[in-house]
BATOR-809077 format. One record per residue (C-alpha): x, y, z; residue in one letter. Coordinates in steps of 0.5 Angstrom, whole numbers, plus 500, padded with zeros to 3 digits. Each point is the difference from the previous one (the first is absolute). Layout:
% residues N
XYZa ...
This chain:
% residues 259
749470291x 502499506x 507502500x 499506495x 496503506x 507498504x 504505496x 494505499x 500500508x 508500500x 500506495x 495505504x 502498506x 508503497x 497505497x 497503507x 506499503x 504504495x 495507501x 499499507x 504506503x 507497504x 503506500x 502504507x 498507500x 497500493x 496507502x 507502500x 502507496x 504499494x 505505503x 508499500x 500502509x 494500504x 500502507x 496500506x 501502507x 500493504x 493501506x 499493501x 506498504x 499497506x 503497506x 497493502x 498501509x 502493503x 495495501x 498494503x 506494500x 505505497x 507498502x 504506501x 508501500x 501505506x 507503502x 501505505x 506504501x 503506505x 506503503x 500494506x 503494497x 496495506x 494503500x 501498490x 501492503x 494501504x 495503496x 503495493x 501494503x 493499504x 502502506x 507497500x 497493498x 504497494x 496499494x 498493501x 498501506x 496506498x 497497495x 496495505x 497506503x 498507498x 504500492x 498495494x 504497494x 499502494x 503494495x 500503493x 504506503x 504497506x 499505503x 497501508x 494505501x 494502504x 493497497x 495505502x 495496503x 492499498x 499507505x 505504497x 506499505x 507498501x 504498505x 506504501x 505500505x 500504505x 495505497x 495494500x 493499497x 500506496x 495501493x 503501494x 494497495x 496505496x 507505500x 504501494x 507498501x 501508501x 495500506x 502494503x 508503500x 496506503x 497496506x 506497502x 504505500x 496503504x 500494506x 506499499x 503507502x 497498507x 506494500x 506504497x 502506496x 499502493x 498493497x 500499493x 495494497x 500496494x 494496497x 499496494x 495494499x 503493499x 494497497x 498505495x 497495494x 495501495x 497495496x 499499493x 496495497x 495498493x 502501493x 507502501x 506496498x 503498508x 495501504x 503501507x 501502507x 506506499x 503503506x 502508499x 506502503x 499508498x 493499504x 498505493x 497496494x 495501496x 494496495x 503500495x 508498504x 496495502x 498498494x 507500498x 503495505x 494496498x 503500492x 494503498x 492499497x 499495496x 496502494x 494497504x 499504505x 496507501x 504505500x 494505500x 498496507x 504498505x 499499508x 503503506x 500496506x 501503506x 500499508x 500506504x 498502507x 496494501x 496501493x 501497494x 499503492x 499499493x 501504495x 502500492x 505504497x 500502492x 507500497x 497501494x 500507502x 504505503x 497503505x 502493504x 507504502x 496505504x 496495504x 501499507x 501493498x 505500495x 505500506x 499492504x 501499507x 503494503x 495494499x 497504495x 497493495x 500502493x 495495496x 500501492x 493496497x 501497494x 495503494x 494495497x 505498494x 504496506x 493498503x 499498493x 506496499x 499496506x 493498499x 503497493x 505497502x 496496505x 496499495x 506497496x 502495506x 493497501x 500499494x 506497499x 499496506x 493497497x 504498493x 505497504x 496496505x 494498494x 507497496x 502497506x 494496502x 499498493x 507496499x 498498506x 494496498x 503499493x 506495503x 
């Protein structure tokens, strides 16, 4: 009897898997091209820990080794001081501390945090202008980073070169959902200007590409929940274990007493 109910319990729970709806954008009109103007895109603002890569250029070669090299510290010695190690890249950077600042040489304290990279190329240049003639200044972020976790093939940690990635590029590097995770329900989770938030994602439907969330930010935490038939299966596979256990724990006192 009991084990009948096994494979009635395996077959529905099958059964409910197979209609559950695993496709991306199933809303999606049956059209051979669909086009849609891109709205969402958005520039991530530079926030707290942050490591920037910032190059400065102009026509006076002196002042070039001045402003990139920390005030004409070689880089181990400037890494004791104003600018940080990213590992994973190798790369010296800023690190924006907890109030928004960097210390950069001659310029010094000067806040960047709050900014996007274009309001940030703008400021300095601005105070750079006080310094030398017609410079030009490059930012990118060092540590650009978004994390990808739950019912995913490899879950991970993944550094984005590009500083451009979406959700489901994100998924992608994370090999994808597995059959267990809510594709309707999928949680956001991000930190910035000292406030954090949660929010849920449909990729069921196509109205995801036009959410302000479609594109990540660095430190984004993408976290796919697994569906009740994932719950399920680990309950009865707890249960299996104990079971086994029990058996094996029961054979073993009773051989032990019989010799």
């Amino acid at each position: 009897m009991k084990k009948n109910l096994f494979y009635l319990l395996s077959l529905f729970t099958l059964f409910s898997c197979n209609n559950r709806n695993l496709a991306y954008f199933s809303d999606l009109p049956e059209a051979t091209v669909y086009k849609e103007n891109i709205t969402n895109a958005s520039e991530p603002s530079i926030q707290s820990n942050d490591i920037l890569g910032i190059t400065v250029s102009s026509s006076n070669a002196e002042s070039n080794v001045l402003f990139n090299t920390a005030g004409g510290k070689s880089v181990g010695q400037a890494l004791a001081g104003s600018m940080t190690y990213d590992q994973n890249t190798g790369d010296a950077g800023y690190l924006v501390d907890p109030n928004g600042y960097i210390d950069f040489p001659v310029l010094g304290r000067i806040k960047l945090g709050g900014l996007t990279k274009q309001e940030a190329k703008a400021k300095m240049i601005g105070e750079l202008n006080k310094y030398v003639k017609d410079p030009a200044v490059n930012i990118r972020f060092l540590n650009f980073r978004v994390t990808v976790i739950g019912e995913v093939k490899n879950p991970s940690t993944f550094t984005i070169p590009s500083e451009k990635i979406n959700v489901l590029e994100a998924l992608g590097l994370a090999g994808d959902m597995t059959p267990y995770g809510k594709r309707d329900n999928v949680l956001l989770i991000r930190e910035e200007k000292g406030e954090r938030s949660l929010t849920r994602i449909n990729l069921n439907s196509k109205e995801v590409l036009n959410s302000p969330n479609f594109y990540l930010h660095q430190n984004d935490v993408v976290y796919v929940e697994p569906n009740s038939n994932k719950a399920a299966q680990a309950t009865n596979n707890t249960r299996y274990l104990t079971l086994a256990l029990t058996i094996i724990s029961a054979t073993s006192l009773i051989i032990y007493r019989l010799f």
